[in-house]
N, C-alpha and C positions, 0 to 999 in steps of 0.2 A: 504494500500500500504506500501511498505519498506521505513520506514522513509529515507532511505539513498538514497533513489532512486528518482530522482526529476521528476514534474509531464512530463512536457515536454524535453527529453534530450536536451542538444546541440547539436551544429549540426556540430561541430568541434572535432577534438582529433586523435590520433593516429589510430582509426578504419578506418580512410578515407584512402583510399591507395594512396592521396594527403600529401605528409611531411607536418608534422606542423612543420612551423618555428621555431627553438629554442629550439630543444627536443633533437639535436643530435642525433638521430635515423634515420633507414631506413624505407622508408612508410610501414607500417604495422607492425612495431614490437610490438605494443601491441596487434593486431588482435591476431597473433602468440602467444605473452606471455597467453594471456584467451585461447585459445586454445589448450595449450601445459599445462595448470593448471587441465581445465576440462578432458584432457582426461588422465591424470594422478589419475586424482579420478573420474571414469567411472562410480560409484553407489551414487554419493552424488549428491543433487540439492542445486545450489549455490542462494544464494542473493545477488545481483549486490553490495549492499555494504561490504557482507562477502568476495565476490572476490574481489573487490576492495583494500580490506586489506591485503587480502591471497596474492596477489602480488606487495603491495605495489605502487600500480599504481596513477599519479599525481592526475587526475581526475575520478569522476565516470561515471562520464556523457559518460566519451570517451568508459568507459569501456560496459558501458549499449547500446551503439551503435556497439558497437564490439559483444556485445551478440546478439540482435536483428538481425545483419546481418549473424552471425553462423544459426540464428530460420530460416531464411528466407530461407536461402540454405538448410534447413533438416539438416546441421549439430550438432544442439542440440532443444532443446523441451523447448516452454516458455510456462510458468506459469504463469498467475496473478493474483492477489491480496494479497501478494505483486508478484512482479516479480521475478520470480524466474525460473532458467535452469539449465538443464540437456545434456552434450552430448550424441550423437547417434552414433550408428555405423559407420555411415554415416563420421560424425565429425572425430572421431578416423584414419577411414579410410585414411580421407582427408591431415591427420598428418598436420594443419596448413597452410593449401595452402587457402588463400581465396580464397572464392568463384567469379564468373564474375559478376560485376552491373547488378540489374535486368534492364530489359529492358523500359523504358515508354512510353507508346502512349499516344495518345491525350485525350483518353478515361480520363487515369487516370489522377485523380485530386488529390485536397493535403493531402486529406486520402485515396487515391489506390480505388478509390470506384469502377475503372472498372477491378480490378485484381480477376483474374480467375485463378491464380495458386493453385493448388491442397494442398490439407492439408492431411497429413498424421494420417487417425487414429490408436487405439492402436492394431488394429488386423491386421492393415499393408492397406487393404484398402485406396483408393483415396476420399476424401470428395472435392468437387467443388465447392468454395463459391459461392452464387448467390446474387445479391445484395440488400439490404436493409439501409433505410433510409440512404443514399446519403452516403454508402460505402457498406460493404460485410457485410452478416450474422455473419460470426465469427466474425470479427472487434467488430460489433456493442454489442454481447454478452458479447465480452471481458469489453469493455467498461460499459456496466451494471454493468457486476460484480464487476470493480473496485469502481462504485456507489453503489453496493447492493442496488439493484433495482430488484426485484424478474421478471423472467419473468413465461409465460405459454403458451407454443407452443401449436397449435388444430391444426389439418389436418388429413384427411382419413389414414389410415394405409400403410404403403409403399411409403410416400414422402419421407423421411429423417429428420424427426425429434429427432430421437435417434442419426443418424449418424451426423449430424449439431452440435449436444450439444458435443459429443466424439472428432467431429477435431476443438471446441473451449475449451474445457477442460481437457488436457491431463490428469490430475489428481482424474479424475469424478470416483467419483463412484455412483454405484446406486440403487434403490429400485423399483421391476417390480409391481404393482398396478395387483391386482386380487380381485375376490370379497371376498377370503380366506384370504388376506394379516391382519395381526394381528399387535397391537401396539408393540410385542417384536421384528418385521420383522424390524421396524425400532432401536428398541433402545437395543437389543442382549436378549440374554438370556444364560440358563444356560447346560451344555454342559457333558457328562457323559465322565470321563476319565476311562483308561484301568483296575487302580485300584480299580475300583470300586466308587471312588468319584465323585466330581461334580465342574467344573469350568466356571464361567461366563466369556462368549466373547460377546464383546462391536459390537453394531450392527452399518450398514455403516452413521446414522445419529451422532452417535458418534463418531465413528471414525473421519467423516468431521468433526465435529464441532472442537474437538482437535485437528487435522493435517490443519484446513486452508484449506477444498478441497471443488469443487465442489460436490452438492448431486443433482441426476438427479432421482426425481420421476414419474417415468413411468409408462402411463396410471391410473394416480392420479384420476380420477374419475369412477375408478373403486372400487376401495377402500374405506370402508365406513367411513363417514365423523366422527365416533366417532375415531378412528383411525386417521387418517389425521390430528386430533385436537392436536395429539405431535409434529407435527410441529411446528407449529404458536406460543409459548412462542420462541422459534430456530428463527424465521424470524422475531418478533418485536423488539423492539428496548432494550427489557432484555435481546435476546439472549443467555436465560440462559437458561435449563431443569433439570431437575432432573428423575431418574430414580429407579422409584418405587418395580423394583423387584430386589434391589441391594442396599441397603440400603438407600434408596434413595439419590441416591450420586448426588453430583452439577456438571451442566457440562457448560463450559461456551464454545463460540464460540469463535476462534482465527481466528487472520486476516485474511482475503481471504476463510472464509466459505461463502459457496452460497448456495441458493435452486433455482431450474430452474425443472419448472414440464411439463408433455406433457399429453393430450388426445386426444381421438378421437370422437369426435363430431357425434351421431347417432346409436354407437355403445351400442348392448342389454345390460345393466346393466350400463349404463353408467351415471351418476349424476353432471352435473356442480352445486353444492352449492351453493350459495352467499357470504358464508364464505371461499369456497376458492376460488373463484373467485377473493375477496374482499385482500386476501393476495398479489396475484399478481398486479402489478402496469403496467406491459406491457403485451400486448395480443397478439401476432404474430399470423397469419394462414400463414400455411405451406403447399402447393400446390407444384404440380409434374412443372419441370421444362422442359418443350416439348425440348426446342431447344438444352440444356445439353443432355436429351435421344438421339438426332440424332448425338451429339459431340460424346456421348460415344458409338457410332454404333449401333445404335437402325434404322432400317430400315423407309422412311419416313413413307409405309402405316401402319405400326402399330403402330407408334404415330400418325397418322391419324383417326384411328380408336378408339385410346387409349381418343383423344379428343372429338371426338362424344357421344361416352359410358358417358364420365365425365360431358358433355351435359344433358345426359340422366339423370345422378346421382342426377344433381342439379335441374334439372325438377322435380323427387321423379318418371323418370320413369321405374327406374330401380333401384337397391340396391346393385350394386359393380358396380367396373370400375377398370382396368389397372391403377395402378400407377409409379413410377420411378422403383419402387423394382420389380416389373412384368416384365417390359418393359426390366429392364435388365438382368434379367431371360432370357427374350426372347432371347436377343442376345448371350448368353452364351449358350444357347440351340442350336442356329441355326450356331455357330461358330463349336460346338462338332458333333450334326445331322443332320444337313441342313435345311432351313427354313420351309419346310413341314412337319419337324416335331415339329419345333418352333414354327408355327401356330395352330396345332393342340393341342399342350402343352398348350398356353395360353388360346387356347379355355379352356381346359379341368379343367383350372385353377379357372373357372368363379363358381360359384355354382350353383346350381342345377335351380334354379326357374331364374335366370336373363342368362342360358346358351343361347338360343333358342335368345336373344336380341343380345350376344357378338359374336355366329355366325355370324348374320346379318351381324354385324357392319366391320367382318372380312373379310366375302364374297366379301362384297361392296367393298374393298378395295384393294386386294388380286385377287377378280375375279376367285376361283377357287372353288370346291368344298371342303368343311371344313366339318373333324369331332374333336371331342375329341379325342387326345390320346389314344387308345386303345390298349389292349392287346387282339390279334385276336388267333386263332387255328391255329397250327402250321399246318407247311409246307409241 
């Protein structure tokens, strides 16, 4: 974390649009002042104690609450380990107008553990926190990382596992896990320029480890474990690598490097090791969240249906099912061509040998006759 940034802010200072007594200021002029810094420098990401200085401001605390209330509103982008932001468009837009208090219900307790406000990923997408250990998914990742505390997400394909890690990690980059993925995929290699020569680019294990970023290894059990073994000196407590096709150059980890890995459990070529099992210290499973598919207009009988199948799946009576990513498929389907052909899309979506089960399950629900999506003889 940023030495300058205390672990818990206060809970006072000129971010509250409450006057603090004795400031001779109007409620919110520091809001304003962070506000009117960050979007003066629209490409730098600040540390709550570099802005602190950059503007001279009494306290950091207030300022680090002036920032987290900009994150909260989409006005800028936070970071942690240490903490650190970025304005958005959004912010810029807003030219310093705080934003309205969020709302609280009853739900939410004294970590927001019932807050379902959206998280913006970095392709503009909506991410939906769902909740975990007595607050939200992101919360709870962010919080990992500022422990580095490795985690390894597992769930079928098309829950959100890659999208959960992206709206906890603005600054994530990542490594796709294939049974081709090679040890220079992680640590770079070397790259033919125009002239005819040859320049080595540092791969995204290095780069996080230097920049302080999340690294999001995806579908890591696809990837063979001699391979995967350049992690783990990066995730023990050396922290350190070196990189053998580069003169074997030292790379040390700076604050706020993370590893967070995902697989998918059942999937052909797929290997949980013990060794990497054994790196992670938290195990999350990642399941489709039915009641978010009917929030996000997923019609009830095909999360209906979508549950039966997933029945099926955990029976071994069947080998695919509808998940979040399907489901919302569907609706984006049936928004553009109408649900009959939404239906038939998912059908067709099923593979070949579990098709004949995802009809059923469609029929039953639906009540109509179902085929696959086809392309018939014209007219």
């Amino acid at each position: 974390m940023d030495p300058a940034t205390p672990t818990t802010a206060p809970q006072t200072g000129d971010a509250s649009p409450t006057r603090n007594p004795g400031d001779g200021r109007r409620p919110g002029y520091l809001y304003r002042q962070v506000a009117a810094h960050l979007a003066a420098h629209p490409d730098r990401v600040f540390k709550v104690g570099e802005l602190t200085t950059a503007i001279a401001a009494p306290s950091t605390g207030a300022v680090f609450e002036a920032l987290k209330k900009m994150a909260g509103a989409g006005y800028a982008t936070h970071q942690t380990g240490p903490h650190r932001f970025q304005i958005t468009q959004a912010g810029i837009d807003a030219a310093g107008t705080m934003p309205p208090p969020a709302p609280r219900t009853p739900r939410q307790g004294r970590h927001g553990a019932g807050r379902r406000q959206p998280v913006t990923r970095p392709n503009g997408d909506l991410y939906f926190p769902r909740k975990l250990a007595g607050a939200t998914d992101v919360d709870v990742l962010r919080r990992l990382r500022e422990k580095r505390i490795p985690v390894l997400l597992y769930g079928p394909p098309g829950t959100g596992k890659t999208a959960l890690v992206e709206a906890a990690f603005p600054d994530l980059l990542t490594v796709a896990g294939t049974g081709d993925t090679v040890v220079e995929d992680f640590l770079g290699n070397f790259v033919p320029l125009p002239d005819g020569g040859f320049e080595f680019v540092y791969g995204p294990l290095v780069t996080a480890m230097r920049d302080g970023r999340a690294l999001l290894v995806d579908d890591a059990t696809l990837i063979p474990p001699k391979v995967l073994a350049v992690l783990y000196p990066a995730m023990d407590g050396r922290r350190v690598i070196t990189i053998p096709g580069y003169r074997n150059e030292r790379v040390e980890a700076a604050d706020g490097f993370y590893v967070i890995a995902g697989h998918n459990p059942g999937v052909h070529g797929a290997i949980l090791t013990e060794a990497l099992a054994s790196r992670f210290d938290v195990h999350i499973e990642v399941t489709t969240d039915w009641d978010l598919a009917r929030h996000l207009g997923v019609p009830n009988p095909a999360v209906q249906a979508a549950i039966a199948l997933n029945a099926d799946l955990a029976a071994g009576r069947v080998g695919w099912a509808p998940q979040l990513r399907e489901l919302l498929g569907f609706a984006r389907v049936r928004k553009t061509l109408g649900l009959p052909a939404a239906i038939s899309n998912l059908a067709g979506r099923a593979p070949a040998d579990d098709r004949e089960q995802v009809l059923a399950a469609l029929r039953q629900q639906f009540g109509t006759d179902i085929t696959a999506l086809t392309l018939g003889k014209q007219r």
